[in-house]
C-alpha positions as CSV (number, residue, x, y, z in Angstrom):
1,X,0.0,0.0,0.0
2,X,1.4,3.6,-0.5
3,X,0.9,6.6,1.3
4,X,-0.2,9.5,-0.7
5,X,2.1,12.2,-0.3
6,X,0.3,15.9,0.4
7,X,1.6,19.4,-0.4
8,X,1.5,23.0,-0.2
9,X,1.9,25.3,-2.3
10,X,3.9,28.6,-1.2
11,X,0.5,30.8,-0.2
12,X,-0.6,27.6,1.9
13,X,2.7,27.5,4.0
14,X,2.9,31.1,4.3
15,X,-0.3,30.7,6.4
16,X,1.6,28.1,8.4
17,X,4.8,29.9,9.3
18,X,5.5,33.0,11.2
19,X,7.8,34.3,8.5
20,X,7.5,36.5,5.2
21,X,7.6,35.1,1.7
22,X,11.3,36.9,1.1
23,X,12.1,35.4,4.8
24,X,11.0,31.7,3.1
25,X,12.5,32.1,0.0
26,X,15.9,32.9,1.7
27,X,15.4,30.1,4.3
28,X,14.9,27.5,1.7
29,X,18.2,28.8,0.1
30,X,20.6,28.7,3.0
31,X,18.9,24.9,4.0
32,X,17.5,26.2,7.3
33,X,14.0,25.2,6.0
34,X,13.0,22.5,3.5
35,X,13.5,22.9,-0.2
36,X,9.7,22.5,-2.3
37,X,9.6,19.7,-4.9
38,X,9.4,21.5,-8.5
39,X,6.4,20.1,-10.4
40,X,7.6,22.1,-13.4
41,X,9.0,25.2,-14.5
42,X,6.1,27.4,-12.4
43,X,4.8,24.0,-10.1
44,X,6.3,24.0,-6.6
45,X,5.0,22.8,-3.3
46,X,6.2,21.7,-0.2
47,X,5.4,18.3,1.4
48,X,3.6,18.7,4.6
49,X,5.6,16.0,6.4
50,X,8.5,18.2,6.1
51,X,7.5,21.1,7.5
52,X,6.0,19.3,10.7
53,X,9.3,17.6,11.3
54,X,11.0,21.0,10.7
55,X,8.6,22.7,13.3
56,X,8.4,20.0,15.8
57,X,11.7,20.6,17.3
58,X,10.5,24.1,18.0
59,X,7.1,23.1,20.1
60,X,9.0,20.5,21.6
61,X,11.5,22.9,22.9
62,X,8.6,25.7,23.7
63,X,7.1,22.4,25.8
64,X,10.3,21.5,27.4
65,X,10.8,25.4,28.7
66,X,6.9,25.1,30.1
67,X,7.6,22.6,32.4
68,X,10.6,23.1,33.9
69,X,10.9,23.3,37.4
70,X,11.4,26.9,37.7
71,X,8.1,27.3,35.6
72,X,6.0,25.2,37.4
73,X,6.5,27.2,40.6
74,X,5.5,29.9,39.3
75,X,1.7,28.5,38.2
């Protein structure tokens, strides 16, 4: 069985990331977020699986810093 594979095009993750389109454009040139898959001269889009696994290292860290000890005193 194979998985079908889901994108986004560049509008779609703009919604999804706290950055602007120049900021994504450079990110994806410099490796620090992931490169889309070209389609075609004008066709690009990112797969969704790969911007969750570059994100998740940031909630996981925001989660981390939440319940740390000095945190939790402090609720």
């Amino acid at each position: 069985m194979t998985t079908q594979r889901k994108y986004l095009r560049e509008e779609q993750v703009l919604v999804r990331v706290p950055f602007s389109r120049s900021t994504l454009r450079r990110r994806v040139a410099d490796g620090t977020f992931p490169a889309p898959v070209e389609f075609g001269e004008r066709v690009k889009a990112w797969l969704i699986d790969e911007i969750d696994a570059w994100d998740r290292p940031a909630v996981v860290e925001r989660d981390a810093r939440r319940h740390t000890p000095d945190n939790a005193k402090a609720a």
